[in-house]
N, C-alpha and C positions, 0 to 999 in steps of 0.2 A: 440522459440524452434526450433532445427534445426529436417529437416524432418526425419530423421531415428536416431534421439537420444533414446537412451535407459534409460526409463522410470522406477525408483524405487521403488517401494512400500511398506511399512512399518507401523509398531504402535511406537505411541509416547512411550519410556519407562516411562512410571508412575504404571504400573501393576492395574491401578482400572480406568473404566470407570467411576467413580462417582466425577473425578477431575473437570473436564468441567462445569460440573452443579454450583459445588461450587464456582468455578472462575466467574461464569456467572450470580450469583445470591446473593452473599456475602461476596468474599476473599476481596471486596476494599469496602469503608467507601462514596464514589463518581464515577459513572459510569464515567461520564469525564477526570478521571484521565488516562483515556487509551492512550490517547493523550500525556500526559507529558512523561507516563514513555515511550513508544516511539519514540517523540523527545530525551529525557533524552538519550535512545542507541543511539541513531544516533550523539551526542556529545559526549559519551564517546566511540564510534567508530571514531572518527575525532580525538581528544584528543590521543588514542591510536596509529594513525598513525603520528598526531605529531609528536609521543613520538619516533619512530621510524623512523622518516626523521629526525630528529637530531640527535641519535645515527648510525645509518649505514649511514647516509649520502645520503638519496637518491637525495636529489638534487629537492624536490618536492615544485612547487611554486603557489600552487593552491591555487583560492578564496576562502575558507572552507564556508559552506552556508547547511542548514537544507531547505529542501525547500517542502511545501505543498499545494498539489492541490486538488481541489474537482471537479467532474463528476457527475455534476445531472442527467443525462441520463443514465450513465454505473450504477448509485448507488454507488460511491465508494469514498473514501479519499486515497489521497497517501501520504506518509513520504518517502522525499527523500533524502539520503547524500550520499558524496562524502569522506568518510571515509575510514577504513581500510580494510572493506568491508569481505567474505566469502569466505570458498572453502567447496566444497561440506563434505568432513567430517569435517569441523569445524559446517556445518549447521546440520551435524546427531548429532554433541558433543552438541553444545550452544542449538539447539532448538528441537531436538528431543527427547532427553535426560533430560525431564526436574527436575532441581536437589533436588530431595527429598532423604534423607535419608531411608526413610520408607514412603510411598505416604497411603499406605491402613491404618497402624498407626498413621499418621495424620488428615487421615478422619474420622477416627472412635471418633477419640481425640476431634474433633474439628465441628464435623457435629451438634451435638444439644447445642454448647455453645452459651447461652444469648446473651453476649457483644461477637460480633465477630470481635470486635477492640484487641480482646485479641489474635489473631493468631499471634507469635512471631517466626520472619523469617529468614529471608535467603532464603529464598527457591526458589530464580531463576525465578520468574515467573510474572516478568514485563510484557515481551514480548506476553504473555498469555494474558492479560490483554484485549488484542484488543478484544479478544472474546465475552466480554463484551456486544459489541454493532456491532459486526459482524458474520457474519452468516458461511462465508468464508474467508480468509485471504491468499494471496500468496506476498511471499517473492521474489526478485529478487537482486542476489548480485554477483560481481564480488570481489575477491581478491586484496590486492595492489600487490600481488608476481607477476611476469613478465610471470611465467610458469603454474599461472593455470586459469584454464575457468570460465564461467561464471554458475550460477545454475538456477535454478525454484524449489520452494518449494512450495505445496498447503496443507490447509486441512480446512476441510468444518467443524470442530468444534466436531467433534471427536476424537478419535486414531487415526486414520487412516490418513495418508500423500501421498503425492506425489512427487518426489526428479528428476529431471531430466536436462541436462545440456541445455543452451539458450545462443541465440547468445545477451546480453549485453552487451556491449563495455567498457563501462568506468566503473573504480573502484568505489567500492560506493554500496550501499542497497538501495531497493525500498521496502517501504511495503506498499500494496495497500489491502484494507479494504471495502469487498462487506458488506455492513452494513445492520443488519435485517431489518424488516419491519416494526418494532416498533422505530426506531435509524434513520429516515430520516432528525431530525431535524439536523444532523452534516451533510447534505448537504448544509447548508445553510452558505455561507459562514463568514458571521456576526456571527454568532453562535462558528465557528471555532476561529473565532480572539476572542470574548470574551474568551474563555478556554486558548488559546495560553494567554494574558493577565493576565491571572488570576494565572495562572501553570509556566508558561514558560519565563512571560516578564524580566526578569533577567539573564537570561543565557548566557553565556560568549560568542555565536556565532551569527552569524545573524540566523535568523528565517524568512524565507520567505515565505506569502501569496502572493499566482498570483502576485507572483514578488516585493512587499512590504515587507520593514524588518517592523515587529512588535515589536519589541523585543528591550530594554535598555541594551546593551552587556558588561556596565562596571558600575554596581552600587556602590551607593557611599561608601559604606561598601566596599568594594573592590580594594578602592583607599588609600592613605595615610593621615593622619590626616593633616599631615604638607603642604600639598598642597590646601587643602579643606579653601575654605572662610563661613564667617555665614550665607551669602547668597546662597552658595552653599548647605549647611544643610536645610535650608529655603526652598530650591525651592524644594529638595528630598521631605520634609515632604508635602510640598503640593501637590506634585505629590502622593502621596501614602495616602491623604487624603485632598480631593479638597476644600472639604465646610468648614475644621477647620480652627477654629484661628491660629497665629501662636503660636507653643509651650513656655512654659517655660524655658526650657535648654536642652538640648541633650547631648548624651555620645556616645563614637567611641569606639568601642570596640576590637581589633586588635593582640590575643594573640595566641599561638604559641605552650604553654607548659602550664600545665602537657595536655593541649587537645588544639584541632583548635577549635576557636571562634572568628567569625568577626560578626559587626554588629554594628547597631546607632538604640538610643534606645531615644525616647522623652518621656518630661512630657507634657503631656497638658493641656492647662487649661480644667476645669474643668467647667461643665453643666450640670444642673439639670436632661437631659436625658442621664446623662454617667451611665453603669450600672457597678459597680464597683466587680460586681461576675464574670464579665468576664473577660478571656487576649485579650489583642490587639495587641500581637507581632505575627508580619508571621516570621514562621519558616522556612528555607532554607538549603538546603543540596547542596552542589557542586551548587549553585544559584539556587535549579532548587524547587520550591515552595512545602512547604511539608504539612503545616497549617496554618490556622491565627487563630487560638486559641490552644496553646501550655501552660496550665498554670501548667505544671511541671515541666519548667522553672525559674519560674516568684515566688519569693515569694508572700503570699497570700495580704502581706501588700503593693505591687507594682503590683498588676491589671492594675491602671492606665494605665502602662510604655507602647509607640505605640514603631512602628517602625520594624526593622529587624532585625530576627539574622540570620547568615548561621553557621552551628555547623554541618561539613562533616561527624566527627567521632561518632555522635551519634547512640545508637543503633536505628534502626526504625522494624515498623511490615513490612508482605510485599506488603503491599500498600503505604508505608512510610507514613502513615497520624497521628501516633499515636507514641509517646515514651515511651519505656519501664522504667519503678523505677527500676533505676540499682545509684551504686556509684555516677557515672560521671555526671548524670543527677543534682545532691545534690550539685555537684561542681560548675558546671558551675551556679546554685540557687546561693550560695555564692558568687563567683564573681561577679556575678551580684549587687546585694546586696550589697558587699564590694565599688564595685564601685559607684551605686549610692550615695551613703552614703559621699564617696571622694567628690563627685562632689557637694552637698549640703553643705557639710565642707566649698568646696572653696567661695563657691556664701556665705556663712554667714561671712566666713572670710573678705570679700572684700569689695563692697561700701556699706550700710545696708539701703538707702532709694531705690536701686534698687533689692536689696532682701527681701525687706518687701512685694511687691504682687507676690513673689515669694510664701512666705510662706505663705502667707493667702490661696495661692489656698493647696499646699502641707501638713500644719502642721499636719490636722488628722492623713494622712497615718505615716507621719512620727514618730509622735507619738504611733501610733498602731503597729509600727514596731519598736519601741525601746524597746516598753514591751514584743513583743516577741522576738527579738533578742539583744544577750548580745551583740556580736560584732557590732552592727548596731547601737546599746545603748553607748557604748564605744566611738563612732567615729561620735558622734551626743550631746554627754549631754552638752559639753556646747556650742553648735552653736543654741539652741535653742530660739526662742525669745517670749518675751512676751509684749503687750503694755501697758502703765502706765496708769492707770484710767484718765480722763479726758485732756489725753495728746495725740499729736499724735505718740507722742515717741517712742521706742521699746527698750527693755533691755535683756541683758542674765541675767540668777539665778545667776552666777559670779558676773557679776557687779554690780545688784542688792543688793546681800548681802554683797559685800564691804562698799559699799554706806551707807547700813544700821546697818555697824556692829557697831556701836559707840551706837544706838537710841535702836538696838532688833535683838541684836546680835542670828544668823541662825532663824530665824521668818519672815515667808514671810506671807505679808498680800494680800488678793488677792477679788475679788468681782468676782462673776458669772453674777450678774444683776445689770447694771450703772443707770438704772431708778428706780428701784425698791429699790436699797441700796445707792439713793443719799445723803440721810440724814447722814447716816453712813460715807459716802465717804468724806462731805464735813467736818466732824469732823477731818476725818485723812488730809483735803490737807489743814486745817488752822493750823497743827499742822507739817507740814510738812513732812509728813509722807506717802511715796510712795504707792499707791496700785496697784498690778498685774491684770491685767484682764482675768479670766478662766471664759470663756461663751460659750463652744462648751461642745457637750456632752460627746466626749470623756476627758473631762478637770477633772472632778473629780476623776475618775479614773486613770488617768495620774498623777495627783499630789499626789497621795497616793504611787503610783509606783516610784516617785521620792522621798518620804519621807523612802521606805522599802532600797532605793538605797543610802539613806545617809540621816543613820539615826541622824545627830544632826540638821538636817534642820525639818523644824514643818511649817505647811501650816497654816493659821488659816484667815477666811472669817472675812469680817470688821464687821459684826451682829452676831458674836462670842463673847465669854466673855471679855470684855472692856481690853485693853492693859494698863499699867500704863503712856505710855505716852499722853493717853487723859485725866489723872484724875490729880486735884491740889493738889502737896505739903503740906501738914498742912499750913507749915510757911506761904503762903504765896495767905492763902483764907481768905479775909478781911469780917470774919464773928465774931462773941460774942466768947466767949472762948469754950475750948472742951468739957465744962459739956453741955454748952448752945447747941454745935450744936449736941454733941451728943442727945439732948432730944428734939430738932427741928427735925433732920432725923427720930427718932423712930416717932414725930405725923405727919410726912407726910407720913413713912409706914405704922401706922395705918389706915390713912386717905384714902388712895388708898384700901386696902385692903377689910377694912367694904364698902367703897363704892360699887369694882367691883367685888369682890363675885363667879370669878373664879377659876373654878376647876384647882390645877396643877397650881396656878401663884404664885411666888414667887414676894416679891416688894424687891427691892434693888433701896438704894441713894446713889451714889454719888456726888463730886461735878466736873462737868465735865470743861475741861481749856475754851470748848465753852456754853454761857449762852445761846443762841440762840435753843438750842434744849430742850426740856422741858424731854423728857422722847425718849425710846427707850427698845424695848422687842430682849435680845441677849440670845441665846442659845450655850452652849458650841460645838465645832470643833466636840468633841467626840461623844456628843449624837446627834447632828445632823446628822453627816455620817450613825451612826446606824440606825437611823427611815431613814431616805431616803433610804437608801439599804433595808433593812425589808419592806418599803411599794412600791417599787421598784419589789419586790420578791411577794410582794401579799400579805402578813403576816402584814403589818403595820394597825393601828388603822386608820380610817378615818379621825380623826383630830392629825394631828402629833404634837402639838403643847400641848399636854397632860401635858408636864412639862416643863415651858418655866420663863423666869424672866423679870419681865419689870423694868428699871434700872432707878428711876427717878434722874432729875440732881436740887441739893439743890440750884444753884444758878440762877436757870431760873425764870424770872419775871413771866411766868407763874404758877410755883410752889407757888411759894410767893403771889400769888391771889388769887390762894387756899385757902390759911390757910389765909389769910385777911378774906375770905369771911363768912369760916369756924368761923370766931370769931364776927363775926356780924351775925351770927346765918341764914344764907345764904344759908344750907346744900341745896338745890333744885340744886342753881346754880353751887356750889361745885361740886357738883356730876354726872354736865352735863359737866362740864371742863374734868374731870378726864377721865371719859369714853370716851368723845373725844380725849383728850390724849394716852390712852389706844388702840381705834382704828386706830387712824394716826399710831401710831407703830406697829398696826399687818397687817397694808395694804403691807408693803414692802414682808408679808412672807405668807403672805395666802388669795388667793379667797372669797369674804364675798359670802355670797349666798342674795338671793333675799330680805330676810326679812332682815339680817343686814344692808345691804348698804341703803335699805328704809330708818331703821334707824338713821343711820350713816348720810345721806343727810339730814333729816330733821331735827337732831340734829345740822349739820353745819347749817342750817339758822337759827336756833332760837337763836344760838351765835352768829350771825351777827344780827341780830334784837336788840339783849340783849345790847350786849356790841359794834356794832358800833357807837354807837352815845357820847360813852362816851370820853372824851377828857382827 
């Protein structure tokens, strides 16, 4: 300050002393942010004079540099650029003035609202910000103009200012920040560089701590696809999360129109402590860090997605930490969306044994995002893959149903459980007959969603009602003629029937193409999905198996032992076959409880005792 400069004194225009308190206690979502948006002016003060040595030509060839210091002694922080800097009424326009519409109708609006994320802005009051976590704040700035002076602004966190002209020499702003007495920790200079890190490591300029740039000035979103290697992708994500694996695939984001969107977005693999109600994308405006949880971005079926966007044109509150549901917001959802979608298209199109642990980590979401989205559904249905029961193959439903249209034409057979419906399965791979594998939770519901999508295709689980290409021909079942096996079938459905003596069982014989299985209890597609959703919902009976059919096969040696034993007047040992029979088929579909399996077990040894020794 020069000794006889004349000293101005004034109130800030906001007409209510009640702004300070609100700025000081709740207009931002993180006191830390004071920092950024600070830095944040003093780049778009640099930026600005750019913008004007290139137009008028001034011929200016300066280092451009944001530089920050800290005075544990004085108490203070300073933000320093060499920008386009102030003249004293641009410092009564920009910071005295600060820009509300209505100050006393916003406080009234906005003083007892719950979510105070919902303050939606404009409102000029970055700068303000510092107040936050200072007590007093004075500004010091010179103009880039040749003919004007330098200034001194103070205010102790009132209305109340102080404006007066100082001898500072070079163009540029200082804002130096006498920090409360609750706010010592941002003397600490580690404390500083965490924030700068966190807010700021991105930004298009250098950033200097005690003379250290901290700061990545050209992130990889920022650069051109066409130059970028996979390692270069590689080492970004690492930096931006150190402990993970590396990613699945990534997407560069780089558009232009109907809005600005840069950004690289990964899939990660996935781990049991990923919490998939969260977003993982940091959100970026002009690089300068606005969230890392932005999930109104992000469709709800793409949580997973890490990475960066910078989205400049976005609306933000006025702590930029929050986005408003406006159109644009729904757009850039879509793109998103659309794009991933592209990029999973490609990776199914292309080698499929390097896409296959692609999709084992992704299929859920993918899935969960085709039911809710048509587009996403459209440009996904048939990159889908599914593996083939006891193969390690993978198939799309296209290929699949080519494959099968000769055998069961649009009939996909599919298993949820490879241990539990091996009996089943091995029926259809001697018959050569493919099965799909749906054994994730979202799979049932998924293939019903593909059956409403195209409706001549029909899902049907291999312990569903028998297919005809497991059962023989008349012609060409070397049994007595059709009076004879007709009146053999009916005393083997007797035989089971008076035996087992349950409620809701129906006996049905076939003769199946394999002799090797004796019997097998199948439930139609239809009333299966119903009780499992009904008991699903709480509503279902405790035993869903109320009406269920055990399907025995007329050409198994075991059947035929039966009705041997049956006529040697043997009913004891008859009737311990059958129910053995009876329970081998209900173990693939339901839980025995304590007293069954008892016995269930003690009934297999007393068949082994019986009939091991016989030759």
């Amino acid at each position: 300050m020069t000794e006889n400069a004349k000293v101005e004194k004034g109130n800030i225009s906001i007409h209510t002393e009640n702004i300070f308190p609100i700025i000081k206690k709740w207009l931002y979502s993180e006191k830390e942010i004071f920092l950024r948006e600070l830095v944040s002016n003093s780049v778009d003060a640099i930026h600005k004079l750019q913008h004007i040595n290139l137009i008028e030509g001034l011929q200016l060839a300066d280092e451009y540099a944001i530089d920050i210091t800290v005075d544990k002694d004085a108490g203070t922080v300073t933000i320093k650029d060499n920008g386009i800097g102030m003249t004293g009424d641009e410092v009564r326009k920009y910071i005295n003035q600060v820009a509300f519409s209505s100050a006393e109708e916003f406080v009234e609006k906005f003083k007892d609202l719950e979510d105070k994320n919902q303050i939606i802005g404009h409102f000029g009051l970055g700068f303000y910000s510092a107040f936050m976590v200072a007590e007093k704040v004075e500004i010091y700035t010179r103009s880039y103009q040749s003919d004007a002076g330098a200034v001194h602004w103070v205010c102790e966190g009132s209305t109340d200012y102080y404006l007066e002209d100082c001898d500072k020499e070079k163009r540029g702003t200082e804002v130096v920040l006498h920090l409360s007495a609750d706010e010592k920790e941002f003397l600490d200079a580690a404390r500083i560089r965490e924030v700068l890190k966190r807010f700021c490591n991105f930004l298009p300029l250098p950033i200097r701590l005690a003379g250290d740039v901290v700061n990545d000035q050209n992130p990889l979103w920022a650069q051109s696809p066409t130059e970028l290697t996979d390692e270069d992708y590689l080492g970004f994500y690492k930096k931006l999360y150190p402990m993970a694996e590396n990613p699945l695939f990534w997407i560069h984001l780089n558009i232009d129109y109907p809005f600005n969107l840069k950004g690289v977005l990964y899939f990660p693999r996935l781990t049991t402590e990923f919490d998939v109600a969260k977003s993982y994308i940091n959100l970026f405006c002009n690089q300068v860090f606005v969230s890392d949880n932005c999930p109104e971005l992000i469709p709800e079926f793409l949580n997973p997605l890490q990475g960066c966007l910078d989205a400049p044109d976005l609306p933000l509150n006025v702590s930029r930490s929050y986005l408003q549901n406006e159109p644009q917001v729904r757009k850039i959802r879509d793109v998103i969306s659309s794009r991933v979608a592209a990029k999973i298209a490609e990776l199914g199109k292309g080698d499929r044994e390097k896409f296959i642990p692609v999709w084992d980590n992704i299929h859920t979401f993918v899935k969960y995002g085709m039911m809710r989205d048509d587009k996403f559904y459209d440009k996904l249905k048939d990159q889908v893959i599914y593996r083939i029961a006891g193969k390690a193959d993978y198939t799309t439903l296209p290929e699949y149903l080519e494959r099968a249209a000769a055998k069961h034409a649009d009939k996909v057979f599919y298993t949820n459980n490879e241990a539990a419906q091996s009996t089943y399965l091995k029926l259809f791979a001697n018959q050569g007959l493919e099965v799909l594998v749906l054994d994730s939770l979202i799979d049932s519901h998924f293939l019903q969603f593909q059956e409403m999508k195209n409706d001549k295709v029909s899902f049907q689980r291999v312990d569903s009602d028998l297919t005809e290409n497991l059962i023989e021909e008349d012609s060409k079942i070397q049994l007595p003629g059709k009076d004879e096996r007709k009146e053999r079938a009916e005393l083997i459905q007797k035989a089971f029937e008076e035996s087992l003596k349950v409620d809701g069982l129906s006996v049905r014989v076939e003769n199946l193409k394999d002799d090797s299985v004796p019997g097998m209890v199948i439930l139609s597609e239809h009333t299966r999905r119903l009780q499992e959703m009904t008991k699903m919902m709480g509503k279902g009976n405790e035993d869903m198996f109320g009406g269920h059919t055990l399907c025995l096969n007329a050409k198994s040696p075991v059947v035929e032992t039966i009705l041997s034993l049956k006529d040697q007047g043997r009913e004891e040992d008859a009737s311990m076959l059958m129910e053995q029979i009876y329970d081998l088929s209900m173990l693939p579909h339901c839980a025995f409880d304590k007293d069954r399996m008892a016995a269930f077990l003690e009934r297999s040894n007393r068949i082994l005792c019986k009939f091991g020794s016989l030759g």
